[in-house]
C-alpha positions as CSV (number, residue, x, y, z in Angstrom):
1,X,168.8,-127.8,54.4
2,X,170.5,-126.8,51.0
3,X,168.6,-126.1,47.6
4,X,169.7,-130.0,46.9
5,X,167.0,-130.9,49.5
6,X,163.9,-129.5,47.4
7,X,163.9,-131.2,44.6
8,X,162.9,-134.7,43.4
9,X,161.7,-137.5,46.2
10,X,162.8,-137.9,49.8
11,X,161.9,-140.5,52.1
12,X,162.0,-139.7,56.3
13,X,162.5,-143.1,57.4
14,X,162.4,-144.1,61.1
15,X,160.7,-144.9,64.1
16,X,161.1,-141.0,65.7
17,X,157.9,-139.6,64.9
18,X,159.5,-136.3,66.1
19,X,162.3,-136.5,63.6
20,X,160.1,-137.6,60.7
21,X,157.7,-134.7,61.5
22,X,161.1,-132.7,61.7
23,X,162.5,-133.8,58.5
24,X,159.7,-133.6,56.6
25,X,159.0,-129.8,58.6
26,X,162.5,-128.9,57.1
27,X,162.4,-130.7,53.1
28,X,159.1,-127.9,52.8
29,X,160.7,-125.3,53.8
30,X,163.6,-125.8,52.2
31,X,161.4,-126.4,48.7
32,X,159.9,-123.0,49.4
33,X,163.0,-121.6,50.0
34,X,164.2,-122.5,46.3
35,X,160.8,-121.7,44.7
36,X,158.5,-119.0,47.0
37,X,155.7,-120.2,44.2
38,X,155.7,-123.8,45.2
39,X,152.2,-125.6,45.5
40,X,152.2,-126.9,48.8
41,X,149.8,-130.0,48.9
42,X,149.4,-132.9,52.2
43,X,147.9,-136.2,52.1
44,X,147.8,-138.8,54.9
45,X,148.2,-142.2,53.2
46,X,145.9,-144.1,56.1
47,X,142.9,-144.3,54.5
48,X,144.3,-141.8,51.0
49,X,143.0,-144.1,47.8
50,X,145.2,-143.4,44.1
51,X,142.5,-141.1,42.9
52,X,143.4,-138.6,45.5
53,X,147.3,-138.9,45.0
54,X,146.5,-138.5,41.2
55,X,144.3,-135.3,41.8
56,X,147.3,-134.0,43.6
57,X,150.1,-135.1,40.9
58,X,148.4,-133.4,38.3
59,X,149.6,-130.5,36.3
60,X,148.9,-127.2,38.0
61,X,146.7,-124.5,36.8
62,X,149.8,-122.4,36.4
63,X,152.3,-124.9,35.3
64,X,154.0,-124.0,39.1
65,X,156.7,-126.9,40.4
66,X,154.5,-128.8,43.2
67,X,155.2,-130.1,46.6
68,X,153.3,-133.5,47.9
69,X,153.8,-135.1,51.2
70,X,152.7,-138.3,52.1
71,X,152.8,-138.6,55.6
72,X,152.5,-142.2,57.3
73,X,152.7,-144.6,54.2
74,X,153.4,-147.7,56.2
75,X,149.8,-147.2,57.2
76,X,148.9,-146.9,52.9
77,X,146.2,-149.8,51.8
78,X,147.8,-151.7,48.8
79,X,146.6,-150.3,45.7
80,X,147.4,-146.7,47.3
81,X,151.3,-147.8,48.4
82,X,151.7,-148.9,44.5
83,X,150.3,-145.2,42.9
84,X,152.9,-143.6,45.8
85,X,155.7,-146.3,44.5
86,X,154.8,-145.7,40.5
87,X,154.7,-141.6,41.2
88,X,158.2,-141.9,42.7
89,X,159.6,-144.0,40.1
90,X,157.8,-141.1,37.5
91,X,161.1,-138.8,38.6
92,X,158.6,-135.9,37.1
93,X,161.3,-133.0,37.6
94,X,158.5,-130.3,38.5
95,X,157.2,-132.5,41.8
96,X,158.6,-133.1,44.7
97,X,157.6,-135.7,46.8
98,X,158.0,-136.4,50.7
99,X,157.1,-139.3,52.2
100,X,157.5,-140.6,55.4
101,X,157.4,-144.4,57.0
102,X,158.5,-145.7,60.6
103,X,160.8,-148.0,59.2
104,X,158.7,-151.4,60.0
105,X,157.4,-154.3,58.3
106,X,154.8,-153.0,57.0
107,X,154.8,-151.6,53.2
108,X,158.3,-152.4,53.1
109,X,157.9,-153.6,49.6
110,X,157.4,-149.3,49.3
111,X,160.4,-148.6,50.9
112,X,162.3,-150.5,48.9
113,X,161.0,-149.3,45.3
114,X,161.5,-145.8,46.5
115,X,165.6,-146.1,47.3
116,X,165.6,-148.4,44.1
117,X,163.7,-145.2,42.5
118,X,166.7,-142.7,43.6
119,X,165.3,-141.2,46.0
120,X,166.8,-139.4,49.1
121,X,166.9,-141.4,52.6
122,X,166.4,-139.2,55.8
123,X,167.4,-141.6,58.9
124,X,165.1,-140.6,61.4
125,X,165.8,-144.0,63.2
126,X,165.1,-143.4,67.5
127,X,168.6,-142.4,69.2
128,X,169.3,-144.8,71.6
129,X,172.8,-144.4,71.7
130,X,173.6,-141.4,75.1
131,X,176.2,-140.1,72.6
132,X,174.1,-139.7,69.9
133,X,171.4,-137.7,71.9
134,X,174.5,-135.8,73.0
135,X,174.9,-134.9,69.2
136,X,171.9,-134.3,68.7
137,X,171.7,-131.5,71.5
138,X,174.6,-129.8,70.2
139,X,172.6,-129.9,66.8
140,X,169.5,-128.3,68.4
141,X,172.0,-125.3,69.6
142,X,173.0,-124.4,66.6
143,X,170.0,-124.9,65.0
144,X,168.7,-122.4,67.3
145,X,171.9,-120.0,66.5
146,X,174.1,-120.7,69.8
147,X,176.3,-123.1,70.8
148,X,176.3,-125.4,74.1
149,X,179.6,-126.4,75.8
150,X,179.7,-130.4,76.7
151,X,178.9,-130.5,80.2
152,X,175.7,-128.5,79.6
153,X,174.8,-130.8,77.0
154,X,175.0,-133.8,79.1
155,X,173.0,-131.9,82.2
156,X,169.8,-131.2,79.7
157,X,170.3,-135.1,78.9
158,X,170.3,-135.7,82.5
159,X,167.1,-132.8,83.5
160,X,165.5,-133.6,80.5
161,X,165.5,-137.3,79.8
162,X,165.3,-138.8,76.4
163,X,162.3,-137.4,74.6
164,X,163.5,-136.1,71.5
165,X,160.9,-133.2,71.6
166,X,162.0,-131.7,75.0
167,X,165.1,-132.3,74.7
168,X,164.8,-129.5,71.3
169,X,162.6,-127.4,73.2
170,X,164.5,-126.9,76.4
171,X,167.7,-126.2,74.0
172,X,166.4,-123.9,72.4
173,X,164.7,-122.0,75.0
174,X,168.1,-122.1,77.2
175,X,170.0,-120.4,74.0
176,X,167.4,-118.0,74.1
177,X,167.8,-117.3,77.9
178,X,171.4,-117.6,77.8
179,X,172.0,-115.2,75.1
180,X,173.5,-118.0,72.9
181,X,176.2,-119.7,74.4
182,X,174.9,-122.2,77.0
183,X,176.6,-123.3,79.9
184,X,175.7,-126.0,83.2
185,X,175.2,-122.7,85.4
186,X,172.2,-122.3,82.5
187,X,171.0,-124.9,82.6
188,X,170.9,-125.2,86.9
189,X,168.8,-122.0,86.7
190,X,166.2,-123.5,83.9
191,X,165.8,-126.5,85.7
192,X,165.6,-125.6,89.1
193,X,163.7,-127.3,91.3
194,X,165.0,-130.9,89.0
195,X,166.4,-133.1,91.2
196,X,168.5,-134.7,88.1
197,X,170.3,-132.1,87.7
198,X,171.2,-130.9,90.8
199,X,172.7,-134.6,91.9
200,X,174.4,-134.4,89.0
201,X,175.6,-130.8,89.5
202,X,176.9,-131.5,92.8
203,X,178.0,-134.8,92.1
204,X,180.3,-134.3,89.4
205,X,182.0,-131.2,90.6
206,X,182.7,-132.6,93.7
207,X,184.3,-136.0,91.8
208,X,186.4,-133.7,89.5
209,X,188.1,-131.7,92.7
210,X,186.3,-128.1,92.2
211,X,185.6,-127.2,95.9
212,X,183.7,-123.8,95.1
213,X,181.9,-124.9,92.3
214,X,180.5,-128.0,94.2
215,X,179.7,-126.4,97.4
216,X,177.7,-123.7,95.4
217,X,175.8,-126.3,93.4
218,X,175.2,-127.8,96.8
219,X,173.8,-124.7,98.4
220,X,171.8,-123.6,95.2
221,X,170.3,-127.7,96.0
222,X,170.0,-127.3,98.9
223,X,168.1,-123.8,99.0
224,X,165.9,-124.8,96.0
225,X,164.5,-127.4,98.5
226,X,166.1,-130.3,96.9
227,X,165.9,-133.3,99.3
228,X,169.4,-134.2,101.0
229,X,168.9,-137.7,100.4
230,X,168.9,-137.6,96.8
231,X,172.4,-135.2,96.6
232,X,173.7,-138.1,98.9
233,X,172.7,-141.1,96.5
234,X,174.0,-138.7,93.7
235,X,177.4,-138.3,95.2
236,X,177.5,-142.5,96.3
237,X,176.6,-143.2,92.4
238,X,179.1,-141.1,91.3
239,X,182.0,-142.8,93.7
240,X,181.1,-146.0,93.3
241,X,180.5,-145.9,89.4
242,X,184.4,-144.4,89.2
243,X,185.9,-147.1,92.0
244,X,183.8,-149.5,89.7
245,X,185.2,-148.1,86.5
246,X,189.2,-147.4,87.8
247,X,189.1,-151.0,88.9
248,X,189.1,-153.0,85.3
249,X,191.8,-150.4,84.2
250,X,191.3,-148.1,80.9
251,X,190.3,-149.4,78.2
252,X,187.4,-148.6,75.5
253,X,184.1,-147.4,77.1
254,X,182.0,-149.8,74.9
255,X,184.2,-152.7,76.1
256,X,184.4,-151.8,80.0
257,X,180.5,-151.3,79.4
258,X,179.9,-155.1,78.9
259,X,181.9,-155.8,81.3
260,X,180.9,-154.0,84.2
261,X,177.0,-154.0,83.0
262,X,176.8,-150.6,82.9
263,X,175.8,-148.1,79.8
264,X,178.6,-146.7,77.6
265,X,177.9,-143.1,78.0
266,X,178.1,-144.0,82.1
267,X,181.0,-145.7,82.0
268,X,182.7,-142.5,79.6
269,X,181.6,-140.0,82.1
270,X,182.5,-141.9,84.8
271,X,186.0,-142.4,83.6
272,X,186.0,-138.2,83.1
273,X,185.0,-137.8,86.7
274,X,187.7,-140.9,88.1
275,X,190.8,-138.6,86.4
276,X,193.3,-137.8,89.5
277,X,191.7,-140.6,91.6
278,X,193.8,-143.6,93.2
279,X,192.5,-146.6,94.6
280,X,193.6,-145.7,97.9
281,X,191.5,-142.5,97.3
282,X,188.3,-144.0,96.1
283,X,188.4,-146.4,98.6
284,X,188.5,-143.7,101.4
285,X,185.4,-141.7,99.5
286,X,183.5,-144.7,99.3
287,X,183.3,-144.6,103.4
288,X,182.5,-140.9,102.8
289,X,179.3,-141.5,100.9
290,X,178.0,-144.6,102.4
291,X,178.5,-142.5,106.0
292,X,176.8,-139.4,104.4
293,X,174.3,-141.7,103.4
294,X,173.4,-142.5,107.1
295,X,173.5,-139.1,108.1
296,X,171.1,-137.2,106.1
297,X,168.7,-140.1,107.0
298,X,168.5,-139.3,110.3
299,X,171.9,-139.7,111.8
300,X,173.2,-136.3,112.1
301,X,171.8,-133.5,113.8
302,X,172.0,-131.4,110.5
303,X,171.6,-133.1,106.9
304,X,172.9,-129.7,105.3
305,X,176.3,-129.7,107.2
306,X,176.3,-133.8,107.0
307,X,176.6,-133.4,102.7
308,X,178.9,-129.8,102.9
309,X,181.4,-132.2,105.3
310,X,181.0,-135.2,102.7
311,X,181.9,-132.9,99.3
312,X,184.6,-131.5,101.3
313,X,185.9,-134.4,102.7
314,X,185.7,-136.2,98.9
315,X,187.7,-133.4,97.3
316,X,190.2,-133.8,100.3
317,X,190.3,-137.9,99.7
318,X,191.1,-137.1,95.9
319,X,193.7,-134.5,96.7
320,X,195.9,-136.9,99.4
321,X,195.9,-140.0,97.0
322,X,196.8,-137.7,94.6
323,X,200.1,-136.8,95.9
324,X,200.7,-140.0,98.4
């Protein structure tokens, strides 16, 4: 954060508790980055009472600039939300003051005395939105001092899952593995063993046409001891969510996500993986998954061969429709 972010009041505001621990994390050291003498004082406002925020708001000792965060003050009993609002509103140029809130109901009478009061807003509102936990991958990477291309971005997502606080630490562990730069080979090898990522390793490459990329992501599956029934249901989600998505046409991903129920960032990935398909194609890999299906549950004599035939005879299926 720049020198702008240490001085006067900031509010982290948001139902992340990771990001408001984050932002408020990052408004400290950036204050103590500006001034190495900063005073450096925390209060919890759950149970805090104004005598205690006035003990720390007074002038120092040494006349040094001072630092107070407030963590939690949705949680601040009334009379102790009103010495935070009046301390804000004070815009004493030698304090800082960080606060944070979730963003609810509660003490919203605070929140809205402290944006009246000029001070800073940090959203730190939960992503919900695949694109904006996309964003905030490719944050984490350079936050860390690499970079992450967007196909490795999307397979964390995938390994990881949601949680804002793996998601930060598996990035920036894999640009310290990686050396910086961090591809989906990287993060196959950091997640081994994850059957999310593998389906969607093998999946993917073998929807996009890449014959020796999907047949090695197969095999590294395969010999990590990933079961062949979950690289099957991998590659029959991936067909049928591109026959589903080439069927109503392009359009917007937000708009073809209502209408075919599915979530936006499925639907934009989906319509990535469908490019080069025809109908006639799709229709002819959806008899290729539903038949591998079968087969690794019992069917054929060897699972392994059963999902190698499938991702070959999928790349094949694309490749003829392509050109009939």
């Amino acid at each position: 954060m720049t020198d702008e972010h240490a001085v006067g009041a900031h509010l982290a505001l948001g139902d992340d508790e990771f990001l408001r621990s984050r932002t408020s994390a990052d408004l400290v050291a950036a204050a103590r980055a500006a001034d190495s003498a900063l005073e450096v004082q925390e209060l919890n406002a759950s149970g805090s009472e104004p005598g205690q925020l006035a003990e720390m708001l007074g002038l120092s000792l040494f006349a040094q600039r001072r630092l107070v965060l407030i963590e939690g003050t949705h949680d601040a009993a009334k009379d102790f939300a009103e010495a935070v609002a009046q301390a804000v509103e004070a815009r004493d140029s030698d304090l800082v003051l960080v606060l944070t809130h979730s963003g609810g109901a509660r003490n919203k009478a605070l929140v809205d005395r402290v944006k009246r009061a000029g001070a800073t807003v940090h959203d730190c509102a939960k992503l919900t939105r695949h694109e904006d936990r996309l964003r905030f991958i490719r944050r984490e990477a350079q936050r860390a001092g690499g970079s992450i291309s967007a196909a490795a971005a999307a397979a964390i997502l995938d390994a990881v899952g949601n949680d804002l606080r793996e998601l930060s630490a598996a990035t920036g562990q894999l640009v310290f593995d990686a050396g910086g730069e961090i591809e989906v080979d990287d993060v196959a090898r950091y997640h081994r063993g994850r059957a999310e990522i593998t389906g969607f390793s093998v999946a993917e490459r073998a929807l996009v046409g890449d014959l020796p990329a999907a047949l090695e992501a197969l095999r590294w599956a395969l010999d990590q001891g990933v079961a062949a029934v979950l690289i099957a249901d991998a590659l029959a989600d991936g067909v049928r969510t591109a026959a589903r998505v080439v069927s109503v046409g392009r359009g917007d991903p937000y708009d073809l996500a209502r209408t075919l129920g599915l979530p936006p960032w499925k639907v934009k990935r989906a319509q990535q993986q469908a490019r080069g398909w025809k109908v006639t194609g799709l229709h002819e890999a959806l008899q290729i998954v539903a038949k591998v299906n079968a087969d690794v549950k019992g069917v054929a004599a060897s699972a392994d061969y059963a999902l190698e035939s499938a991702v070959r005879q999928l790349i094949a299926a694309k490749e003829s429709s392509a050109v009939s």
